[in-house]
C-alpha positions as CSV (number, residue, x, y, z in Angstrom):
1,X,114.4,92.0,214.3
2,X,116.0,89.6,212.3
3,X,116.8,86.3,214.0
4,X,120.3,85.8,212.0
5,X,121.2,88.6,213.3
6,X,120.7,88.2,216.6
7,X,121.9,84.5,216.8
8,X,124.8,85.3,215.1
9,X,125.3,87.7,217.7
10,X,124.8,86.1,220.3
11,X,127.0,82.8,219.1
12,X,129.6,85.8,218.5
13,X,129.3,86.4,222.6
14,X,129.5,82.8,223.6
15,X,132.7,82.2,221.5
16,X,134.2,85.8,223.0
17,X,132.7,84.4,226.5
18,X,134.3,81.3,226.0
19,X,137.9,82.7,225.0
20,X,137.9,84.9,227.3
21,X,137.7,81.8,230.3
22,X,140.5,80.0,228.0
23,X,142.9,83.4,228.1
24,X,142.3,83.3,232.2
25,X,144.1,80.2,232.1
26,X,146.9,81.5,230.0
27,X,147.0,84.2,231.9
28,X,147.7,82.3,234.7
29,X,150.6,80.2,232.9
30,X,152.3,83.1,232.0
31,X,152.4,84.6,235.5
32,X,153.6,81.0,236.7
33,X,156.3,81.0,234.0
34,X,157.2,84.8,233.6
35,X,156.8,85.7,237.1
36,X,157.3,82.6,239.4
37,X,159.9,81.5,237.1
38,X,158.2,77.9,236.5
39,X,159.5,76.1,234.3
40,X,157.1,74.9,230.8
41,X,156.4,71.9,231.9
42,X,154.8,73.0,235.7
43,X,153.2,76.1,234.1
44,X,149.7,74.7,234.0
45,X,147.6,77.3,235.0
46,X,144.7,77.1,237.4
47,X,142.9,73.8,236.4
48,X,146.3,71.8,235.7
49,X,144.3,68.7,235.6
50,X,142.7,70.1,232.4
51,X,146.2,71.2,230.8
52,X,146.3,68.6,228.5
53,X,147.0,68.9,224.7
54,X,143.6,67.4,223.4
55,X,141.6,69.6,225.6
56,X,144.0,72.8,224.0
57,X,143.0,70.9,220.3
58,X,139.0,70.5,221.3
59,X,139.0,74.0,222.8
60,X,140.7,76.2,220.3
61,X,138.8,74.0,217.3
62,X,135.3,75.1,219.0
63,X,136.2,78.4,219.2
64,X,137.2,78.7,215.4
65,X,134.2,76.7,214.7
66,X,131.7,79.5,217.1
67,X,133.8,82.1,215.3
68,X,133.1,80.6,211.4
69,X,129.6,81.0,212.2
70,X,128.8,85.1,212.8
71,X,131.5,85.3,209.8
72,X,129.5,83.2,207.2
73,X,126.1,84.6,208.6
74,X,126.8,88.0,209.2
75,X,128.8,87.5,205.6
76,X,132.2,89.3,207.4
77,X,134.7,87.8,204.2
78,X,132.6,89.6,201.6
79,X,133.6,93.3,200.2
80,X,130.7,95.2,200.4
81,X,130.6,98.4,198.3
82,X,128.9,101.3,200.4
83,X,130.0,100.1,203.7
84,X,131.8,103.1,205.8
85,X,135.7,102.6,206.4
86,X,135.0,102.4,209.9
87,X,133.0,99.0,209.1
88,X,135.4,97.6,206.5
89,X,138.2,98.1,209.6
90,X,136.3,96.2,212.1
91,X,135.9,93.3,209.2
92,X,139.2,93.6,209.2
93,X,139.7,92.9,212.7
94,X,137.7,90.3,213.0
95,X,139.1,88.4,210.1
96,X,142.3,89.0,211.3
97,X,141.3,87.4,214.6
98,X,139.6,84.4,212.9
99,X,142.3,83.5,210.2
100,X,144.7,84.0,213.4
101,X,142.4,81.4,215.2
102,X,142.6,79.1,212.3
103,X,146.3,79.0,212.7
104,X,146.1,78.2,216.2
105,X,144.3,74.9,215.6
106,X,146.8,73.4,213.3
107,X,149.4,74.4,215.8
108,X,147.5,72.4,218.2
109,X,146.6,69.7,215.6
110,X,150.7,69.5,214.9
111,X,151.1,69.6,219.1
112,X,148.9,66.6,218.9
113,X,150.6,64.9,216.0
114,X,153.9,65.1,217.8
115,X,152.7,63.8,221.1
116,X,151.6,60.9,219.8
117,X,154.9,60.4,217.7
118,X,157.0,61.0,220.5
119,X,155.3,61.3,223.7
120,X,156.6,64.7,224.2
121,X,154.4,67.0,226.5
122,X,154.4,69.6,225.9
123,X,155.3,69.7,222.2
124,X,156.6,72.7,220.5
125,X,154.3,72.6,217.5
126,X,154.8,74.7,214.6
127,X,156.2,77.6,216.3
128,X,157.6,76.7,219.4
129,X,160.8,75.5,217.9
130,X,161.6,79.5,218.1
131,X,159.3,81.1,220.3
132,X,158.5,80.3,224.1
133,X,155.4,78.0,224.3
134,X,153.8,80.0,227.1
135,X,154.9,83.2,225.6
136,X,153.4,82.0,221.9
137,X,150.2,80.9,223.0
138,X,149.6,83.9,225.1
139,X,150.0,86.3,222.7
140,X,148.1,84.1,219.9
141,X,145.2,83.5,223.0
142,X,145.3,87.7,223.7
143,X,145.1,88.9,219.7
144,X,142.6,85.8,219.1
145,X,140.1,87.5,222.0
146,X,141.1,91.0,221.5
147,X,140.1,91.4,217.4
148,X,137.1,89.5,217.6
149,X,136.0,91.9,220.4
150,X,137.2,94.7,218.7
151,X,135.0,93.7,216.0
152,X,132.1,93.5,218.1
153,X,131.7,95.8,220.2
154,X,133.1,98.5,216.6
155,X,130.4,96.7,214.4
156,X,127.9,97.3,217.3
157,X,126.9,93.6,217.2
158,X,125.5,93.6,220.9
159,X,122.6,95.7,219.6
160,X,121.4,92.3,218.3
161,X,121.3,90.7,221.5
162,X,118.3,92.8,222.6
163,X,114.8,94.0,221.3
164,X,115.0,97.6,219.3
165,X,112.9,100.3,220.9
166,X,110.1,101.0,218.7
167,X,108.5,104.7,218.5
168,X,104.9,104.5,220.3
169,X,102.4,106.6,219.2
170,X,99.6,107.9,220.7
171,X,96.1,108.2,218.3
């Protein structure tokens, strides 16, 4: 088996492991704000201790950074002539997801330039001049997890994680 293969895949299943704990936590804020009514600034989710803009910056950069890595190794940006249409759409996908990521940190990176201009918390950031906060990172927190699973479990990645059967024969 090839090993960059297989630790590609399985730094792909961390970071989907990993965002998928994250969207919990947004889950939770958007039942607090949608549901309960709450208003932004006591929507904090579960751990409201850890709902501070930093850890959002830290997080969602790791994640990008854990995604960056099955997409250079596993060469996802590249066109690839002979590759089925099913394959190019799961590519696709997973860009999609990644690029989408990549957006999400400098929306946290702008969050974090604001707080420490103004001391707002929490800062609308790029978008949130427009759109809900809780709503916006929801949505960006759903589609960021949903692709990149997409992708994975489409491109079959998970076969990596374990050893292939090989064909025994008997002399």
């Amino acid at each position: 088996m090839d090993i960059t293969a297989k630790r590609s895949s399985a730094v792909f299943l961390a970071a989907l492991l990993l965002q998928f704990a994250h969207f919990i936590e947004h889950i939770a804020q958007f039942y607090q704000h949608a549901v309960l009514n709450f208003p932004i600034k006591e929507s904090h989710g579960i751990l409201f201790f850890a709902d501070l803009e930093w850890n959002h910056f830290i997080f969602n950069l790791l994640y990008f950074l854990l995604l960056a890595y099955p997409c250079f190794k596993m060469r996802y940006f590249e066109k690839k002539s002979g590759v089925g249409l099913k394959n190019q759409f799961f590519r696709i996908l997973f860009l999609s997801g990644f690029y989408l990521q990549g957006y999400h940190v400098l929306e946290h990176a702008a969050r974090i330039g604001q707080t420490l201009q103004s001391s707002c918390a929490p800062c609308p950031g790029l978008l949130g001049w427009y759109i809900d906060g809780i709503y916006l990172h929801f949505y960006i927190n759903l589609i960021t997890l949903a692709l990149p699973l997409a992708a994975f479990v489409g491109l079959k990645t998970y076969r990596n994680l374990y050893p292939q059967k090989t064909a025994v024969s008997i002399v």
